[in-house]
DRENLUMNU-883376 format. One record per atom (N, C-alpha, C, CB): residue number from 1; residue in one letter; atom name; x, y, z. Coordinates in steps of 0.1 Angstrom, whole numbers, plus 5000, padded with zeros to 4 digits. Glycine has a CB too. Layout:
# DRENLUMNU-883376
PT   num   residuo   atomo     c1     c2     c3
PT   NUM         A      CA      X      Y      Z
...
//
This chain:
# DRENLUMNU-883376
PT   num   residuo   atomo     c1     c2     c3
PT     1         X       N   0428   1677   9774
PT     1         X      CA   0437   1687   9771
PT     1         X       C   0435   1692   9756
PT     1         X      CB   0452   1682   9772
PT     2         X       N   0441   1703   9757
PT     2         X      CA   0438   1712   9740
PT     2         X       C   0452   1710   9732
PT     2         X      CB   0434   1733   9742
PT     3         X       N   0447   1708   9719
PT     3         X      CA   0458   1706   9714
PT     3         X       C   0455   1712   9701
PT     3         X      CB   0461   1692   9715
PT     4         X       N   0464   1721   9693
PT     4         X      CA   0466   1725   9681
PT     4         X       C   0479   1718   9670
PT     4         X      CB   0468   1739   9684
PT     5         X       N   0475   1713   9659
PT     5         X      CA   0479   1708   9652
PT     5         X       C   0482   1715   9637
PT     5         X      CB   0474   1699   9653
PT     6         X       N   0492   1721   9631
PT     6         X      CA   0491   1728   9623
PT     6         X       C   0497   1719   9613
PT     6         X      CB   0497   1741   9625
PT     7         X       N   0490   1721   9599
PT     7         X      CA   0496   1712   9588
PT     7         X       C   0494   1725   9578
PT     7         X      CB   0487   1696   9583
PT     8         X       N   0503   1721   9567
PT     8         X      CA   0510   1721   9554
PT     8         X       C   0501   1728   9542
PT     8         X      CB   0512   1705   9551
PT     9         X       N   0493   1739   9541
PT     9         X      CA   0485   1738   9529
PT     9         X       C   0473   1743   9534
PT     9         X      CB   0485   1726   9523
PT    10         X       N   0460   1744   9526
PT    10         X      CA   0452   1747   9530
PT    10         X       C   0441   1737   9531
PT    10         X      CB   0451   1756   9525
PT    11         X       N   0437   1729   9538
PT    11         X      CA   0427   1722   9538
PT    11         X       C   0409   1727   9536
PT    11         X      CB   0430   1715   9549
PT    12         X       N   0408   1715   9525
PT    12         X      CA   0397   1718   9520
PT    12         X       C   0384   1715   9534
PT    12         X      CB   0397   1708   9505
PT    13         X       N   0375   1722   9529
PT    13         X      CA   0365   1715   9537
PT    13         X       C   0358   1701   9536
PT    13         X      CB   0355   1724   9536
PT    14         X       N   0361   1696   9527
PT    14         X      CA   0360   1680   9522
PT    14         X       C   0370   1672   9533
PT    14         X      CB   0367   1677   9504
PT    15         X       N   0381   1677   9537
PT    15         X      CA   0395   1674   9539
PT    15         X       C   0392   1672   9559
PT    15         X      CB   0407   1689   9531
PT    16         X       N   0385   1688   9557
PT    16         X      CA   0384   1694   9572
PT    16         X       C   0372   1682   9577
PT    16         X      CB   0377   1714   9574
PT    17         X       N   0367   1679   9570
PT    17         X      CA   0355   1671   9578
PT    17         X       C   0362   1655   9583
PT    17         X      CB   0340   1667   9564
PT    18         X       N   0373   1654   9576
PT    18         X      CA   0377   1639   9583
PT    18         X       C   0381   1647   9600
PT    18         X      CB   0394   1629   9572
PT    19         X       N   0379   1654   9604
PT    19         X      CA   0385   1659   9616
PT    19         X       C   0372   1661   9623
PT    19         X      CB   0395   1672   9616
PT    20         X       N   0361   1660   9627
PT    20         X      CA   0348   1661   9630
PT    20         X       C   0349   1668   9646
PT    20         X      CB   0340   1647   9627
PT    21         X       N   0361   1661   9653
PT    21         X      CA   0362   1666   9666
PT    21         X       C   0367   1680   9668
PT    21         X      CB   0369   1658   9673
PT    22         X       N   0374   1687   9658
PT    22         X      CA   0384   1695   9660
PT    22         X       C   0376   1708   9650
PT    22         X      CB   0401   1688   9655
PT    23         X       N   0380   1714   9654
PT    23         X      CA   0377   1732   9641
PT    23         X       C   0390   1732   9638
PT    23         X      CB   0372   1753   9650
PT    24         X       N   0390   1742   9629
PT    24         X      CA   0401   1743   9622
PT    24         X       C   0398   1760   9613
PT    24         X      CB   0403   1728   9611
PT    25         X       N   0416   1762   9614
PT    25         X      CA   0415   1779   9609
PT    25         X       C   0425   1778   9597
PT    25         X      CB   0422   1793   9623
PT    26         X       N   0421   1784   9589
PT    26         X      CA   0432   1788   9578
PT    26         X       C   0442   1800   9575
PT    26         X      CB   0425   1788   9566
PT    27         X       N   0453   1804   9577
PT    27         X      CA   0458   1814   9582
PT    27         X       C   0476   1807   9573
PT    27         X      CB   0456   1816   9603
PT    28         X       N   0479   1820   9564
PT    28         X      CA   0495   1816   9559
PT    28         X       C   0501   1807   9557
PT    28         X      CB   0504   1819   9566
PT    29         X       N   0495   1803   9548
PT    29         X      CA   0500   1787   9541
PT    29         X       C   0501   1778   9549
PT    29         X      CB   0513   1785   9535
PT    30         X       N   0492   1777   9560
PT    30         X      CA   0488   1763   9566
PT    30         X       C   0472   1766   9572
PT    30         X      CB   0501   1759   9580
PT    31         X       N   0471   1751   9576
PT    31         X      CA   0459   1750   9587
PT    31         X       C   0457   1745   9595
PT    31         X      CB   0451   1749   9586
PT    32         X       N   0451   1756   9611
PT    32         X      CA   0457   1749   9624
PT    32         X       C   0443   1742   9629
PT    32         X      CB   0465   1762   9636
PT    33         X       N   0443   1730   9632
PT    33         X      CA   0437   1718   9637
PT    33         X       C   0436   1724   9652
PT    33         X      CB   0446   1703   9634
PT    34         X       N   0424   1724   9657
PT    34         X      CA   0429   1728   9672
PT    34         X       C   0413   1723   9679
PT    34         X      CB   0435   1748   9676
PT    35         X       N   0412   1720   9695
PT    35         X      CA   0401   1710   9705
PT    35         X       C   0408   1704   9709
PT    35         X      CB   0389   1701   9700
PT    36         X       N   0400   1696   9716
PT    36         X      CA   0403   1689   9728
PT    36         X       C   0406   1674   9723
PT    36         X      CB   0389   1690   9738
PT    37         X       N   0415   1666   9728
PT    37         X      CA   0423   1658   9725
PT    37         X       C   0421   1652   9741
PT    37         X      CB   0437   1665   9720
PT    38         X       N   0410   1641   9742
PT    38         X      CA   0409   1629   9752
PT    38         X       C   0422   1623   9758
PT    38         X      CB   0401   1617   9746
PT    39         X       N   0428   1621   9749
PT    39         X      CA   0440   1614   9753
PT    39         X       C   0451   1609   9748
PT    39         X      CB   0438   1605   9757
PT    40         X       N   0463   1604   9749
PT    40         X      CA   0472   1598   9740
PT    40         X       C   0469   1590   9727
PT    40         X      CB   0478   1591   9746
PT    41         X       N   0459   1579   9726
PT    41         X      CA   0453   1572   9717
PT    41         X       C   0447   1583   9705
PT    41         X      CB   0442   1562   9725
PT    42         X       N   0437   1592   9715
PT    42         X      CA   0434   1598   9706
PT    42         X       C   0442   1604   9697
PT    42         X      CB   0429   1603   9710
PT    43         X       N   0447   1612   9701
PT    43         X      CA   0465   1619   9693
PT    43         X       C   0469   1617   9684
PT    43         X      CB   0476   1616   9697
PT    44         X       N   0472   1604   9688
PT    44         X      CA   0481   1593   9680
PT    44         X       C   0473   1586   9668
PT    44         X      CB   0485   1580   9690
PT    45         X       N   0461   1587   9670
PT    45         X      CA   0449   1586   9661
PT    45         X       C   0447   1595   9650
PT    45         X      CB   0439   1587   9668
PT    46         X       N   0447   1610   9653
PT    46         X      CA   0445   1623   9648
PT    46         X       C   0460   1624   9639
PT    46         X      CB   0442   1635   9661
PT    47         X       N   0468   1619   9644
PT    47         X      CA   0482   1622   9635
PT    47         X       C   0483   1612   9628
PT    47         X      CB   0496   1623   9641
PT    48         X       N   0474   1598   9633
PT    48         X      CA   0475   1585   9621
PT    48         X       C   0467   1593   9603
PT    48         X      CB   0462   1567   9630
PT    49         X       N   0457   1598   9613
PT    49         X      CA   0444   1603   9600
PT    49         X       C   0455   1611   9590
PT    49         X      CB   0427   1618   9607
PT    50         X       N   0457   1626   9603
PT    50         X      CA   0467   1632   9593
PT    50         X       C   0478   1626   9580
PT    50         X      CB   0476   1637   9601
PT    51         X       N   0485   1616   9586
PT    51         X      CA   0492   1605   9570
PT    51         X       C   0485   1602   9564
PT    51         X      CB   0499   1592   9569
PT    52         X       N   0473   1592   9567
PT    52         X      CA   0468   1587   9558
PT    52         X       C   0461   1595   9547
PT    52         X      CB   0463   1579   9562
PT    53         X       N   0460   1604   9552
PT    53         X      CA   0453   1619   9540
PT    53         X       C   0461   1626   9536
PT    53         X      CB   0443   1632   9546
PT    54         X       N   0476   1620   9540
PT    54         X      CA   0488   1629   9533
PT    54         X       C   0493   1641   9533
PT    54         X      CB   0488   1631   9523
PT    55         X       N   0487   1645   9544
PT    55         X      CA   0490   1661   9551
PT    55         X       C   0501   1663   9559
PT    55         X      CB   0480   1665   9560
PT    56         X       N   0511   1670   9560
PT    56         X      CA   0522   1670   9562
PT    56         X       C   0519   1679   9575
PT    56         X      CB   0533   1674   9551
PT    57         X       N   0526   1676   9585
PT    57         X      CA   0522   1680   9601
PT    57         X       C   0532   1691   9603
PT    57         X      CB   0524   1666   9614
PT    58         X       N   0531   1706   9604
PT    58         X      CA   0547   1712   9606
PT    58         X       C   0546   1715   9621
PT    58         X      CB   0552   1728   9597
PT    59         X       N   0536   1715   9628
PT    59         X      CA   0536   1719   9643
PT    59         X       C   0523   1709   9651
PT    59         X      CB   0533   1739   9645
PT    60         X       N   0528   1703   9664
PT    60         X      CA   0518   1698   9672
PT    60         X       C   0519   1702   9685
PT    60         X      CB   0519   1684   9672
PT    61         X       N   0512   1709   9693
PT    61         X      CA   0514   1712   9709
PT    61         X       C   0505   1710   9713
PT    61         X      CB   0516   1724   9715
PT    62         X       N   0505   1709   9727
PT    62         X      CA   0489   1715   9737
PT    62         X       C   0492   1730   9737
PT    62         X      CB   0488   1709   9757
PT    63         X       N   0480   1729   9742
PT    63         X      CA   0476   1747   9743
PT    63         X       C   0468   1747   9759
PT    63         X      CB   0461   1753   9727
PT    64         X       N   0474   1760   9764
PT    64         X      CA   0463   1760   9776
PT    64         X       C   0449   1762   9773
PT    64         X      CB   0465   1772   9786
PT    65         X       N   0438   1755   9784
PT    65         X      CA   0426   1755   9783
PT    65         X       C   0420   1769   9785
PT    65         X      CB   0422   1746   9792
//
């Protein structure tokens, strides 16, 4: 499933690389995280990274394929 994740700010490309699975767009004072998302674990994984890099999450969905 596809999943877009929008955080808080603009992330650097230093920042963007801890996301290796995902592209990412920069657009109005955030940046949206978006690919394919294997599964729950994964997810849950991808929003663990998000805290621990201190990025504040303002939107998480799926997206149609």
């Amino acid at each position: 499933m596809r999943y877009e994740i929008r955080v808080e700010g603009h992330l650097s490309e230093t920042l963007a690389k801890a996301f290796p699975e995902l592209r990412h767009v920069v657009m109005a004072g955030q940046t949206v995280l978006y690919g394919h998302v294997v599964d729950d674990a994964h997810l849950y994984g991808l929003l663990a990274r998000c805290q621990s890099l201190g990025l504040r999450v303002v939107e998480m969905r799926p997206v149609p394929e």
